[in-house]
N, C-alpha and C positions, 0 to 999 in steps of 0.2 A: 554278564552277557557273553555268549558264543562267539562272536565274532569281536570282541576287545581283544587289542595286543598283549600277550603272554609273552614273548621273544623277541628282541631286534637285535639284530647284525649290523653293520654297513648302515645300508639303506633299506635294509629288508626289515618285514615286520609280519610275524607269524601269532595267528588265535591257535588258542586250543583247540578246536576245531580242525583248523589244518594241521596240525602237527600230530593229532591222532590219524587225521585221513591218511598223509607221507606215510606216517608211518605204517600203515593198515597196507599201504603201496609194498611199503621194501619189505614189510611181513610177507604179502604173498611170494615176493621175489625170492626172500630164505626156502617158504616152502618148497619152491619150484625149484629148489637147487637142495633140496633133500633135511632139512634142517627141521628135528620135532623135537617135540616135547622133552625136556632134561638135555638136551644136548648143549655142549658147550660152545660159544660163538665168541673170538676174541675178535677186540674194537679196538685198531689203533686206528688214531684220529687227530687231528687237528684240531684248534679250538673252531668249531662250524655248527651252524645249525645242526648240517646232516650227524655230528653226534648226538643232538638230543634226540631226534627221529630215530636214528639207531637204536639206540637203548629201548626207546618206547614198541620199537620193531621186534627184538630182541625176545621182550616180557611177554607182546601179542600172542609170539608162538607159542612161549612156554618154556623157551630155552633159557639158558644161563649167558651172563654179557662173562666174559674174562677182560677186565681194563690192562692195556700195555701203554706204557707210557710212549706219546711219538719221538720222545730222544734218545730211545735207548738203537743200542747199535745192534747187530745181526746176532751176534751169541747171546746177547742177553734178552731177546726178540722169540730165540729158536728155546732158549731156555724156559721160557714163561710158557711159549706152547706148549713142550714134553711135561712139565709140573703141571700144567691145564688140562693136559689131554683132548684138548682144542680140536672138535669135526670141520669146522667151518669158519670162515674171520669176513671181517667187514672193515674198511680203510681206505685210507688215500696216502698210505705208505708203499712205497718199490721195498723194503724189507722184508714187510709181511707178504707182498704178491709174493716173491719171489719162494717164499717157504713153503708156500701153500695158495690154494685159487681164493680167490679173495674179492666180496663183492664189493665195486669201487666206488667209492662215496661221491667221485667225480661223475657219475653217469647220472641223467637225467631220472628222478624221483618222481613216480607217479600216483595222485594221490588213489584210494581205494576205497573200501569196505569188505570188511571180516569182523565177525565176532570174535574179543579175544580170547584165547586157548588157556580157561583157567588152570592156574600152579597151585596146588595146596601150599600156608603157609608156611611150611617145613621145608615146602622145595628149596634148593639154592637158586638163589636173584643174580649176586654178583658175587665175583673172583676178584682181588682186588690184592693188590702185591704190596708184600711189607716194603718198609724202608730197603732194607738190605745195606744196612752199616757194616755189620760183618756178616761176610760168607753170601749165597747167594740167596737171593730175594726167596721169600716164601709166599703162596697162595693163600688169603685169607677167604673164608668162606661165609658168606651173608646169606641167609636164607631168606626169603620173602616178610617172614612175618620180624625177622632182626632187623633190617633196614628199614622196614615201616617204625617198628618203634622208633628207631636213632630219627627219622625225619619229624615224626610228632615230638619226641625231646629238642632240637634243636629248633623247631618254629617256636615253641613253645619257651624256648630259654632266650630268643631274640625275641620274642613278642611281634612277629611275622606276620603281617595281615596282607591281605589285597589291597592296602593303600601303601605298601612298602616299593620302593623300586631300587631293585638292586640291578650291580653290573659285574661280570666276572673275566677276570684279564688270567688268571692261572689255570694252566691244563686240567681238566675235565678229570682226566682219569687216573687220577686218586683221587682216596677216599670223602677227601674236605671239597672239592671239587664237584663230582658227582654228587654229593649230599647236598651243596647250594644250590645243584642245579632242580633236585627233586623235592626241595623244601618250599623253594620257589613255586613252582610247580605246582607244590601239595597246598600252599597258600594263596596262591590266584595271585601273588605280585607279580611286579611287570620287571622282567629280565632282559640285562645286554648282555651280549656272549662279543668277548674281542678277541681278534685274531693270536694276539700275543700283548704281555706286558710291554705298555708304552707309555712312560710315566705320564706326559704331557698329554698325549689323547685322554687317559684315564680322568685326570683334573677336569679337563675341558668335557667331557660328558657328563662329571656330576654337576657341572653348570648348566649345561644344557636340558639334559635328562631329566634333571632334579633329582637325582639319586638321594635315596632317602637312608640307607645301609650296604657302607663300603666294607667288602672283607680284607684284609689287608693279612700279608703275613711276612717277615721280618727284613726282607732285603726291600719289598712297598713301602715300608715304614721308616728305613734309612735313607732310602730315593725321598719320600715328601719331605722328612727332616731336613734333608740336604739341598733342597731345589733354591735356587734362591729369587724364584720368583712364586716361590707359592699364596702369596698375599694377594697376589694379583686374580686370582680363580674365586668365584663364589660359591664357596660348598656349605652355605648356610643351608640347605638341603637336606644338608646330613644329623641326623639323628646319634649316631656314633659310628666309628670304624670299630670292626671287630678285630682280634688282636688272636690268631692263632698260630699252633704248628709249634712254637716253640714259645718259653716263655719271654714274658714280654721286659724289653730293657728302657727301665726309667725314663733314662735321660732322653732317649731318641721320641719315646711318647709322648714326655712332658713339651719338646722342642715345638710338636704339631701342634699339640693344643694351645699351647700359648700364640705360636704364629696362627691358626684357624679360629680357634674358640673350641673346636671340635672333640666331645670325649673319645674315648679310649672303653671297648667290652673286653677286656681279656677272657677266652676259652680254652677248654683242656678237652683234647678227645684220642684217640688212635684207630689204625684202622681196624684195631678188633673192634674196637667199641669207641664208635665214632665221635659220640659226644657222653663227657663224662663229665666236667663240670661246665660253671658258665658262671661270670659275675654280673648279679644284677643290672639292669638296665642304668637305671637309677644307682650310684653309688658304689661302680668299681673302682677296686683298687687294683693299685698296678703293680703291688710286689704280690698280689697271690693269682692266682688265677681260675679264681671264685669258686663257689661250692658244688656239690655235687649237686645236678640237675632231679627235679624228683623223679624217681624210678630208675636211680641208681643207686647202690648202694658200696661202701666203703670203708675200705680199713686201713692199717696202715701197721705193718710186721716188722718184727726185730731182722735184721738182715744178718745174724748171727742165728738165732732161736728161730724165729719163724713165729715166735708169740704174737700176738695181737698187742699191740701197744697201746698206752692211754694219750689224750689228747698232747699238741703241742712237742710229742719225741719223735725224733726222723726215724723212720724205715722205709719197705719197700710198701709201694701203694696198689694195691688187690682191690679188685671191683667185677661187682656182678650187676647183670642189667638182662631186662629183656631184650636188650639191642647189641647182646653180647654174639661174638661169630659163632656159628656151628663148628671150624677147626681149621686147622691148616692143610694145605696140599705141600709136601708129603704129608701125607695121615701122622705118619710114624712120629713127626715133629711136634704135635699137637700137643699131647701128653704133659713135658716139661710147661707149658703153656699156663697150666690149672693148676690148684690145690686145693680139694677139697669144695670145687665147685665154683672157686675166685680164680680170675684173671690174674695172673700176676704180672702188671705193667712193666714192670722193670725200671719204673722211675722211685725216684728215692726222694722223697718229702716229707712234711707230715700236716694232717689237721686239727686247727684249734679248735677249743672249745665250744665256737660258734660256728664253723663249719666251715670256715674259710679253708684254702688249699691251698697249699705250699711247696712247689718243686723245686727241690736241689741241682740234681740233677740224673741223667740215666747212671743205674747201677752197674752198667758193663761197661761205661767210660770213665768210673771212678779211676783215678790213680792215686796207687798206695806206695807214700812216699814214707822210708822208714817206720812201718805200721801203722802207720795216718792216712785216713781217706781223704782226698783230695778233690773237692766238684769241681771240672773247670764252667761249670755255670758260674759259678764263685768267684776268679780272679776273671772270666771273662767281661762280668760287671764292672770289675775295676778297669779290667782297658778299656771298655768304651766311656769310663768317662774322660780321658785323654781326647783333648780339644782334634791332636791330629789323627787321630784314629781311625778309619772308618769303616774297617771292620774286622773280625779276631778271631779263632779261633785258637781252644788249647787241648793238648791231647799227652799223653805218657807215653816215655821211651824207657826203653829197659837201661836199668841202671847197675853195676858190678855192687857198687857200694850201697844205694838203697834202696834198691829193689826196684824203684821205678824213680824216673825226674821227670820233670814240670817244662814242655816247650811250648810257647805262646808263638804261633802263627799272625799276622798283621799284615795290612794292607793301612796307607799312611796316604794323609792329604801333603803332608811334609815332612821334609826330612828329621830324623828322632833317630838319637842315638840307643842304640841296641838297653846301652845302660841303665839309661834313663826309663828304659820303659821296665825293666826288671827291679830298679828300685821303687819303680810307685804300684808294684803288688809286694813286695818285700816292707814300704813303708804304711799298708792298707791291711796287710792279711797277715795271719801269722808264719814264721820264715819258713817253714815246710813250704811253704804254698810260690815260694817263690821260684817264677822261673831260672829252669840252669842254662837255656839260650832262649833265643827270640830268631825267628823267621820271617823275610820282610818277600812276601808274594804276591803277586797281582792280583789276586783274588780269591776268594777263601769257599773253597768248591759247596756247594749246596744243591740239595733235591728240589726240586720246585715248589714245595712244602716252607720251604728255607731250614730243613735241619743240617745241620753243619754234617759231612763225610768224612768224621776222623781219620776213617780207614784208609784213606786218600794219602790225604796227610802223613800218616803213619810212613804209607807208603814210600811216600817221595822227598820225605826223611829222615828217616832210618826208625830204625825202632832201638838202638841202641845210643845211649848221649855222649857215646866219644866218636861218631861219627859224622 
């Protein structure tokens, strides 16, 4: 039906219907402020309705969205512009006003009618900004007909119908974001859009709501672990949390199910290629994080050779898909990107026999401790299974004698001596692997995706371990 709710806010509650018309509204308003066809239009925004209208406004014309994330600060604001080559922005950021005229998400939205302004599949849809671990963020490029693929793989890997109700507490603009919001969408379920992550509002709407698919990604999933009143909320609603962004750690997944009953999808995607694998509905596991979805395809290279490797040997993991990006902004970046027509991920895993999928971890935050590769996905497993733990990261410092050493980052429910925490990966993993210090920080910096920012880290201490 046209008029059933598609979106709810607040107390707000939008049909598809309206949310074409808004949008049809703030399309003409682009027009009337010069904005056609292939032009680029960056969206910082809030989590609000008016970004789903936005985007849908966006498509109407013909133009391209550019996603900016609302936390980033003025240089790395002005930076995404010049990379974008951005005519025109749309927000309810003083950032972006300020760089540029910018129409405000705050002003009254009038609903309209216009035909939409067909894009050939080829054209670009969305701009969509890497991580940016190191160096400065890069522009990923989705064409129309790439982002439809990645949203028919992903309904299709969650098994997404119009009887699903999902609800999304993480910023919109990235990749995983934007993709829930238009799978949703693309599947007629009924979606909450929250202002911000709030653990206890989040709980209390899948009770209410009856949320039937939570997406959850790794610092959601330490909050419900950690709640201690989570028995208390009925999410017998839920079908399973999905389990992305990074891979998923045991003990914190195992903790929910046992307190809820609730399974665990672990998935695998990026923002070239947004959905790459997914574990069955039915019969995830939680040390892999499932197979490739159909209509993608996968390999996995000697990270020496570049050979194609047989099943069950680590290397680097290459994937091609029709939901693969058209390239980066800079152009010139792009290139190192491919080989031969394959993605090259830059993560380091491998897959079995059966096609399950295995990540170690990324290839450029390996450390190579006297010749030895080093995952800190690896010893990061073993701190969190320390009771006081509650959350870690580990990164490489230049070392004079081997080349690199091993420092674990922590954040603690209670006091734990440095020692103790360097002998339970020294008595878990092999002594390479052992931290040469331990870090005890308030909090262990992450993108809202939850991928851990080594380069933070790196940062602020040191990159040398006699420092």
């Amino acid at each position: 039906m046209a008029d059933r709710t598609v979106l709810a806010f607040d107390q707000q509650e939008y049909s598809r219907a309206q949310l074409e018309a808004l949008a049809a509204g703030m399309a003409a308003s682009l027009e009337r402020r010069g904005v056609t066809p292939g032009d680029r239009v960056a969206l910082m925004s809030s989590n609000r309705p008016e970004f789903v209208i936005a985007v849908l406004a966006i498509w109407q014309v013909g133009a391209v969205v550019v996603l900016i994330s609302p936390a980033w600060k003025r240089a790395e604001v002005a930076h995404a512009l010049d990379v974008s080559a951005a005519t025109h922005a749309v927000g309810d950021n003083s950032i972006l006003a300020d760089l540029m005229p910018t129409l405000c998400l705050d002003d009254q939205i009038e609903e309209g009618f216009r035909p939409p302004t067909p894009a050939g599949p080829d054209a670009d849809a969305v701009l969509v900004f890497s991580s940016g671990t190191t160096g400065l963020p890069k522009a990923v490029r989705h064409t129309h007909a790439s982002f439809a693929a990645a949203v028919v793989h992903w309904r299709d890997a969650l098994k997404l119908t119009a009887s699903d109700r999902i609800q999304i507490v993480t910023p919109p603009s990235h990749i995983l974001g934007l993709l829930n919001i238009a799978t949703a969408l693309d599947a007629g379920a009924w979606l909450r859009l929250h202002r911000r992550f709030d653990l206890d509002a989040m709980l209390r709407h899948i009770e209410s709501d009856r949320i039937t698919v939570e997406m959850a990604v790794a610092p959601i999933a330490l909050a419900m672990a950690s709640h201690p009143e989570l028995e208390s909320f009925d999410l017998s609603s839920l079908r399973y949390i999905m389990w992305g962004a990074t891979p998923v750690t045991p003990s914190v997944a195992e903790t929910v199910t046992h307190r809820t009953g609730v399974p665990w999808v672990p998935a695998y995607g990026a923002s070239e290629i947004p959905v790459i694998a997914c574990s069955p509905i039915d019969g995830a596991r939680l040390d892999r994080v499932g197979r490739a979805v159909p209509g993608v395809e996968m390999r996995v290279v000697s990270l020496e050779t570049g050979e194609t490797l047989a099943p069950d040997h680590t290397g680097e993991i290459q994937v091609r898909s029709a939901s693969m990006m058209a390239g980066y902004l800079p152009s010139d970046t792009t290139a190192d990107a491919f080989v031969d027509g394959w993605y090259r991920t830059g993560d380091v895993g491998s897959v079995d026999a059966d096609g399950w999928v295995r990540i170690t971890d990324r290839s450029k935050d390996m450390i190579k401790v006297n010749g030895f590769q080093v995952a800190p996905a690896e010893i990061e497993t073993v701190l969190f299974s320390h009771p006081d733990i509650a959350d870690c990261a580990v990164f490489g410092v230049d070392d004079p004698y081997t080349g690199e050493a091993v420092v674990a980052a922590v954040t603690t429910t209670a006091p734990i001596e440095a020692d103790e925490i360097i002998d339970l990966v020294g008595n878990t993993l092999a002594s390479y692997k052992r931290p040469s210090r331990v870090v005890f920080v308030p909090e262990i910096p992450r993108l809202p995706s939850g991928k851990v920012l080594r380069r933070i880290l790196e940062e602020r201490h040191g990159r040398t371990s006699d420092q």
